[in-house]
C-alpha positions as CSV (number, residue, x, y, z in Angstrom):
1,X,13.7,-14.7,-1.0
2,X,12.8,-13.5,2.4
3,X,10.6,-11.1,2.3
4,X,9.1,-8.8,5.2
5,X,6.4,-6.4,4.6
6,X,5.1,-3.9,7.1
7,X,1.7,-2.9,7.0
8,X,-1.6,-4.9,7.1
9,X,-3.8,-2.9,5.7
10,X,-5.0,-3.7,1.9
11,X,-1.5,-2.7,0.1
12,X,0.9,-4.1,2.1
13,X,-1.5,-7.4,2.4
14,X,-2.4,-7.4,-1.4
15,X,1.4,-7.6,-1.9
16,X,2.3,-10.1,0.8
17,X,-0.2,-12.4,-0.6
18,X,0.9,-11.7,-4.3
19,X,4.6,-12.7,-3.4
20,X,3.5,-15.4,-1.2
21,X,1.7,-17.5,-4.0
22,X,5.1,-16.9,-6.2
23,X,6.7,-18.8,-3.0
24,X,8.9,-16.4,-1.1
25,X,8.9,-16.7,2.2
26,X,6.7,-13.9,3.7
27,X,6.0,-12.2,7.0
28,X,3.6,-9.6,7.5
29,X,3.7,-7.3,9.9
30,X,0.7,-4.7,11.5
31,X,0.6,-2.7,14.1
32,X,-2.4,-3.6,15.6
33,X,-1.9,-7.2,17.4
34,X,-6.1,-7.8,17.6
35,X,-6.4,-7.0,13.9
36,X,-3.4,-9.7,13.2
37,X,-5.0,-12.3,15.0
38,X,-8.0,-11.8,13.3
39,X,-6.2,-12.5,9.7
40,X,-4.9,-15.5,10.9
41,X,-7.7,-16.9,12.8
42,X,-10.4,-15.9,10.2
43,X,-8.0,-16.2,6.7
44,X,-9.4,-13.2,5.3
45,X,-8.1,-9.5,5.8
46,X,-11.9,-8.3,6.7
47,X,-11.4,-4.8,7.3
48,X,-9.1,-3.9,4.2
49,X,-9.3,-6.6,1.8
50,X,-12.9,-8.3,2.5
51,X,-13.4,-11.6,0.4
52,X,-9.6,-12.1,-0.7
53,X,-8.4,-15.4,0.5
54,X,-5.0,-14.9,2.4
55,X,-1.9,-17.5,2.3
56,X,-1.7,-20.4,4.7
57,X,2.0,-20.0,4.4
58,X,2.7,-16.8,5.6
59,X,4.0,-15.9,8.6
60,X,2.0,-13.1,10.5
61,X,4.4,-11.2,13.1
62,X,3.4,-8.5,15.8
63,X,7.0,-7.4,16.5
64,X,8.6,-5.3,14.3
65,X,12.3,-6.0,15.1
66,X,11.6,-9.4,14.9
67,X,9.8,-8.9,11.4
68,X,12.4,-8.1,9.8
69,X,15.4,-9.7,11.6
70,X,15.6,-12.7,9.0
71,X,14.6,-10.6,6.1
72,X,16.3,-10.4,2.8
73,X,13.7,-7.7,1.7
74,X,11.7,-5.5,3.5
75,X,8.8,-3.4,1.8
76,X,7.3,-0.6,3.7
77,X,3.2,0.0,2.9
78,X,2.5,2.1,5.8
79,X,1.2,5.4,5.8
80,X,3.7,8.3,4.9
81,X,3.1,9.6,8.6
82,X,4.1,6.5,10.2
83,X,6.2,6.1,7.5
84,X,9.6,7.4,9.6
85,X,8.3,5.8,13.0
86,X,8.4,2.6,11.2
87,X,11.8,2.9,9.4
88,X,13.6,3.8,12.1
89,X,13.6,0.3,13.4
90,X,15.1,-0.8,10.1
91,X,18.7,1.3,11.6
92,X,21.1,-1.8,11.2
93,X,19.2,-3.2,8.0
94,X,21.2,-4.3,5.3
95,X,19.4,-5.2,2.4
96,X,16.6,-3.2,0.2
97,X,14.1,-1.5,1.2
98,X,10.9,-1.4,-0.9
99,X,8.7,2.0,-0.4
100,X,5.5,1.5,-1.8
101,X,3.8,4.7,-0.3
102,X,3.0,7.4,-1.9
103,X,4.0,10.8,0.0
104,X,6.2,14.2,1.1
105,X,6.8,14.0,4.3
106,X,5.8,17.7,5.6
107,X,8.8,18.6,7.9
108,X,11.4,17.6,5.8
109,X,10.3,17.7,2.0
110,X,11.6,14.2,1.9
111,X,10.1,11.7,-0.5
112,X,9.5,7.8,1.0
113,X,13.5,6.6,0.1
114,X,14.6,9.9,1.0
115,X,13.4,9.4,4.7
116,X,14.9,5.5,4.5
117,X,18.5,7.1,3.3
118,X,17.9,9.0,7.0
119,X,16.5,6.1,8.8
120,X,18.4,3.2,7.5
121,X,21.5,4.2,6.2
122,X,22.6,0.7,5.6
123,X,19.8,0.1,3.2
124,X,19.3,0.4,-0.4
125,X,15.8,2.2,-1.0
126,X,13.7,1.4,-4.3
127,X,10.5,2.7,-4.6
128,X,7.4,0.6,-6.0
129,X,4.7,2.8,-8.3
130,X,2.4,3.2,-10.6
131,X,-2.0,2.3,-11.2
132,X,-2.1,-0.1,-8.6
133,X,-5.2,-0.2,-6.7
134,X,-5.0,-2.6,-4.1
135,X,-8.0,-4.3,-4.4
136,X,-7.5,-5.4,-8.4
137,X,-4.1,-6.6,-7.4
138,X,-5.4,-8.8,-4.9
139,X,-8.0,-10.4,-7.5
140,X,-5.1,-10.7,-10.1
141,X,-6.3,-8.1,-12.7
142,X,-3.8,-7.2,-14.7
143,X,-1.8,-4.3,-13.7
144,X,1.7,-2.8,-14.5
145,X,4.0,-0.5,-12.2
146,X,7.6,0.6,-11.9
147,X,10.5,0.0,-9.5
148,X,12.9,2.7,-9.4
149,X,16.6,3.4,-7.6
150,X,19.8,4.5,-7.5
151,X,21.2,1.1,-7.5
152,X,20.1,0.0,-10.7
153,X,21.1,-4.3,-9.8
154,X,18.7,-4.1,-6.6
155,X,15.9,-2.1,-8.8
156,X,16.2,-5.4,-11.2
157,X,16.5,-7.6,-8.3
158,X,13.0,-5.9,-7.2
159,X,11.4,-6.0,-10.4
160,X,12.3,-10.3,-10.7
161,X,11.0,-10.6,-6.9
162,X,7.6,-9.1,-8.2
163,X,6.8,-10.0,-11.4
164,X,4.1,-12.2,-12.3
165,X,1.6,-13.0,-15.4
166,X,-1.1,-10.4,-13.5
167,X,1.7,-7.7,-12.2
168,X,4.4,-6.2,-14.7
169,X,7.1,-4.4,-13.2
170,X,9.3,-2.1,-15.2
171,X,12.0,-0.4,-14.3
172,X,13.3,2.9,-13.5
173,X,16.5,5.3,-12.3
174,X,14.6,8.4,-11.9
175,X,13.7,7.8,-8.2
176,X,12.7,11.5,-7.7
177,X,10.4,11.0,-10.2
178,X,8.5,8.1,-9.9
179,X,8.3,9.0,-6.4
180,X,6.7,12.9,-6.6
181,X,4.7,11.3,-10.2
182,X,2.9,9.0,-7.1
183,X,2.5,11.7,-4.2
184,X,1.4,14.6,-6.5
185,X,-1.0,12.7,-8.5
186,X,-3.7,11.8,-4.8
187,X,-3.8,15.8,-4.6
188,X,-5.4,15.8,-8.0
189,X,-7.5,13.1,-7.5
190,X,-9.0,15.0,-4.9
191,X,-10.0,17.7,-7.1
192,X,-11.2,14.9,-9.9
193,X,-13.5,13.3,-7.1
194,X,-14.7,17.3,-6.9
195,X,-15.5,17.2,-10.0
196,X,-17.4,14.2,-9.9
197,X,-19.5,15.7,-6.9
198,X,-20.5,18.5,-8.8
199,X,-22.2,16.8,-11.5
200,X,-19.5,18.1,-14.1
201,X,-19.0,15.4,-16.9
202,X,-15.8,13.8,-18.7
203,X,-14.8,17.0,-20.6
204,X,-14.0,18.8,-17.0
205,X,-12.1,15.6,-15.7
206,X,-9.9,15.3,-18.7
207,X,-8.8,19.4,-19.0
208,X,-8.2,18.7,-15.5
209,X,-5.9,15.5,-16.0
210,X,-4.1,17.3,-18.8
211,X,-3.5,20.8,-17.3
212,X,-2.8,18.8,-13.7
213,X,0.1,16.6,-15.2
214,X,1.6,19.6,-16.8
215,X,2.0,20.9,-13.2
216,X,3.2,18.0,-11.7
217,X,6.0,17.6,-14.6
218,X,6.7,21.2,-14.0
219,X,7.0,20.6,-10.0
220,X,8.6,17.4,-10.7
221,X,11.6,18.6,-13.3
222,X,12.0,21.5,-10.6
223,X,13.0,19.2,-7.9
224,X,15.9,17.3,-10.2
225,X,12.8,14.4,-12.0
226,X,13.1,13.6,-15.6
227,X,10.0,15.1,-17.9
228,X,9.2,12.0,-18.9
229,X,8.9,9.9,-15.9
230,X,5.6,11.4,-16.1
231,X,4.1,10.5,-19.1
232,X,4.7,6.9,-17.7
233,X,3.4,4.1,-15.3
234,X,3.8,6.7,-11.7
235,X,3.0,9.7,-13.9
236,X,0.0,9.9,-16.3
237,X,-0.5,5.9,-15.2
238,X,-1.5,6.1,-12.0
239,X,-3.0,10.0,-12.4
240,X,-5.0,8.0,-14.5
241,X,-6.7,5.6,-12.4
242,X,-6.6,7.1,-9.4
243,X,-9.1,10.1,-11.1
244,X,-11.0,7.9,-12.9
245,X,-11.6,4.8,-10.4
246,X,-14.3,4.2,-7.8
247,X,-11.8,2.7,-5.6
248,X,-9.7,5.7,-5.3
249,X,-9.6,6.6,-1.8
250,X,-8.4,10.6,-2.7
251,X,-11.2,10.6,-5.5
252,X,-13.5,9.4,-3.0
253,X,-12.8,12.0,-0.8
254,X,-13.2,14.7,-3.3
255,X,-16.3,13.7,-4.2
256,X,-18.1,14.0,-0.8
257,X,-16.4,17.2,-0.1
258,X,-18.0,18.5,-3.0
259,X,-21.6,17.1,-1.5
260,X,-21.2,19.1,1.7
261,X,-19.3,16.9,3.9
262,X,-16.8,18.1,6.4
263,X,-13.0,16.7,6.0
264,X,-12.6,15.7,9.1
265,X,-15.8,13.6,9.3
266,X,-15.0,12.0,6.2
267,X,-11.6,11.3,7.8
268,X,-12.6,9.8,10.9
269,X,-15.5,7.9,8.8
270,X,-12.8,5.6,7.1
271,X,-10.4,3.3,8.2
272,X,-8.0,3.6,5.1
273,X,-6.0,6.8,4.5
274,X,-6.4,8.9,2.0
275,X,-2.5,10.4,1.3
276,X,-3.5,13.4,-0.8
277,X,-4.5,15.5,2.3
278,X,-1.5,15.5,3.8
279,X,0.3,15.9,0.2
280,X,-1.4,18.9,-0.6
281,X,0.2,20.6,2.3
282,X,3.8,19.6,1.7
283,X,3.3,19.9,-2.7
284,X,1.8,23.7,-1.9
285,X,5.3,24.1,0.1
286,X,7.4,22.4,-2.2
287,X,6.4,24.9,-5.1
288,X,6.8,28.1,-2.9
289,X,10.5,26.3,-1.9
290,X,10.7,25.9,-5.6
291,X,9.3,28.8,-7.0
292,X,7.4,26.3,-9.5
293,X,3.6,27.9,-11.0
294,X,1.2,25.2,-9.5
295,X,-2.3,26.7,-9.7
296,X,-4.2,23.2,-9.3
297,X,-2.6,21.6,-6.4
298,X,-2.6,25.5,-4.7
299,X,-6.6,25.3,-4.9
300,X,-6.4,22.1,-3.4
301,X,-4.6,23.2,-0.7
302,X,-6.9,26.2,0.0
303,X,-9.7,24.3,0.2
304,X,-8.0,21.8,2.4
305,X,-6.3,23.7,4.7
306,X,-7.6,27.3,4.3
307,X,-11.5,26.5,4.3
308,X,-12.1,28.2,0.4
309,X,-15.3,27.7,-0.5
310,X,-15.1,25.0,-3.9
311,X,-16.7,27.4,-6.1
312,X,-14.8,30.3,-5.5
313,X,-11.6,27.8,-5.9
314,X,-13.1,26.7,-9.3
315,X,-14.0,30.5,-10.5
316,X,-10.1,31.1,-9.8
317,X,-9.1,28.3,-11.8
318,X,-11.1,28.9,-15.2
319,X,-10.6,33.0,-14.7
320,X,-6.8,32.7,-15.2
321,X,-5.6,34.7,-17.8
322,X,-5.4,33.1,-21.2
323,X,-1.9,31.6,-22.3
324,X,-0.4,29.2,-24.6
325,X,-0.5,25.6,-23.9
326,X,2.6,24.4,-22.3
């Protein structure tokens, strides 16, 4: 198949390269022409993916129109806040769309395929999620994640396009879900990585995993998800990993605003983006929209956006009043 994937940083390349070596024809698309030229004049994506080999095969492309004028297939790994810039180009596209980010856009409370459904109209959206760190997939560790649509032949047609030995792909018609299971789940990881920086041990980070998927099921449900979307690959899976793992960009974050650091220095200290920031903002909203109980992601969001001090945000959280488990 032709495939097109825009975005060049370590997702969108980790998944050109792994649909490359199962011989589709691929062009990758970035928006930065120097850092394109680099890949293909060095063979390595040095600033995202450092020490991963990239295919010799592959077409690298610095307009978008012509990206994906030839394209069968187009998967979208770009930030959620260039996420409708990008799509907008895709207008006259007729074939699927493949979102593999993982956010709300703030404006409009739209997920990733609810912005391509705006943006390209002729397009059927699928959305690609789960525990999928981009580095593992690029060294072929095993890993399993789940396709989901409302057309249920090009969710299959997705799933066969990206399956491999290393990379199982499931599949899924609860695209609300699997979508909000992979936003929600970076706001958390934030407040795991907080944990982390505080010194508090495994005990802390697992009451916070439970209690955190309860409120994302909760949010989820609310918004027209399935309840158990979430206790699967984009739900608990990828909450999973992306608390636990030293590669978790949101973790990562947590756990240097809990040393002391300042957001935005950490922000401007990275070149990769960390999409639970700008999630907290539009999950806080989506619960007031909904009317939806979400005391872990609203601490998140005060101490993102409203500058509360992390302990006073934990001594809120562990003086709620007692209740049954739900």
């Amino acid at each position: 198949m032709r495939v097109t994937v825009l975005g060049a940083g370590g997702w969108g390349t980790a998944l050109g390269r792994l649909l490359a070596r199962a011989r589709h024809e691929v062009t990758l698309w970035g928006h930065d022409p120097r850092h394109l030229e680099e890949m293909g004049r060095s063979g390595f994506n040095v600033r995202y993916l450092p020490g991963i080999d990239l295919p010799k095969d592959w077409r690298l492309e610095k307009d978008l129109v012509h990206a994906a004028a030839e394209a069968e297939c187009v998967v979208v790994a770009v930030p959620s806040k260039a996420f409708r810039e990008v799509t907008q180009h895709l207008e006259s596209f007729e074939g699927i769309v493949v979102s593999v980010t993982k956010g709300i856009e703030h404006d409009t409370g739209l997920t990733m395929c609810g912005i391509v459904r705006s943006t390209a109209p002729k397009a059927t959206p699928v959305a690609l999620s789960g525990p999928t760190l981009a580095p593992e997939v690029a060294h072929d560790v095993p890993t399993a994640c789940v396709v989901a649509g409302d057309d249920a032949a090009a969710s299959q047609t997705v799933q066969q396009l990206f399956h491999r030995p290393t990379f199982r792909v499931y599949t899924s018609g609860d695209v609300t879900g699997v979508e909000l299971g992979g936003a929600l789940k970076n706001v958390i990881a934030i407040a795991a990585g907080m944990c982390d920086g505080l010194g508090f041990g495994d005990n802390s980070k697992a009451a916070l995993i439970t209690r955190a998927i309860v409120e994302i099921r909760r949010l989820g449900v609310a918004a027209g998800a399935q309840p158990e979307t979430f206790s699967g690959l984009s739900g608990l899976g990828d909450l999973a990993v992306t608390c636990f793992s030293r590669l978790s960009r949101n973790r990562g974050l947590g756990e240097r605003l809990a040393r002391g650091e300042k957001l935005q220095e950490i922000l401007a200290s990275t070149p990769t983006v960390a999409e639970g920031v700008p999630t907290a903002q539009s999950a806080f909203e989506l619960a007031r929209k909904l009317h939806v109980v979400t005391p872990i992601l609203d601490e998140v969001y005060a101490m993102l956006y409203e500058g509360k001090n992390i302990g006073q945000a934990l001594r809120d959280l562990t003086s709620r009043d007692s209740k049954a488990e739900d």
